[in-house]
C-alpha positions as CSV (number, residue, x, y, z in Angstrom):
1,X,-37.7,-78.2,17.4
2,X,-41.1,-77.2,18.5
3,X,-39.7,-75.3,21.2
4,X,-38.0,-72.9,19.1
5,X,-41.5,-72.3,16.9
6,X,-42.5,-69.3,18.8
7,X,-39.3,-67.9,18.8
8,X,-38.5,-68.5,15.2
9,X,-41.8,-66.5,15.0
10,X,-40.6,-63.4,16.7
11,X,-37.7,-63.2,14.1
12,X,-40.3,-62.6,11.0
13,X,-40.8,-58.7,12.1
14,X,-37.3,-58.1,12.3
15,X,-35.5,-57.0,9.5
16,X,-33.6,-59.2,7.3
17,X,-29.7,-58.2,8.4
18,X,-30.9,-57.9,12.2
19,X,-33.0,-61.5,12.3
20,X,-29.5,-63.3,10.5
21,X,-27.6,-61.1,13.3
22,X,-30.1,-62.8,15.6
23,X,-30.4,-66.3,14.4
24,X,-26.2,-66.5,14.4
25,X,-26.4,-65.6,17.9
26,X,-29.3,-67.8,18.8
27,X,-27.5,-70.8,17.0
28,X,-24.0,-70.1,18.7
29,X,-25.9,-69.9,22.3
30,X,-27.6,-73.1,21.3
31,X,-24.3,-75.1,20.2
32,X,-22.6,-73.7,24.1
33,X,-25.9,-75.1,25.8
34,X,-25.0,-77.7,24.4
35,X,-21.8,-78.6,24.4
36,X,-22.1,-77.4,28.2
37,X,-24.4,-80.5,28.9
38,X,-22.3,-82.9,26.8
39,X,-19.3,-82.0,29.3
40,X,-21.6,-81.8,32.2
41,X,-22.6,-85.6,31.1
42,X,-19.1,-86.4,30.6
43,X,-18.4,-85.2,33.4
44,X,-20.9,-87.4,35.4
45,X,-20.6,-90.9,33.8
């Protein structure tokens, strides 16, 4: 989680509509990551 501290920071001088806009996106780019590397693993084993 630590990595996503400075980021999370960034989101505090956004407006309210635009930094939930953001943190959707951010969460649904972070569940494909991953996802991608479970298959990837999958994949591999």
């Amino acid at each position: 989680m630590s990595a996503l501290a400075p980021h999370s920071l960034s989101h505090f001088t956004v407006p309210p509509s635009e930094q939930e806009e953001q943190v959707r996106r951010d969460v649904h780019a972070a569940n494909d990551t991953c996802s991608l590397i479970v298959a990837v693993e999958l994949c591999l084993t």
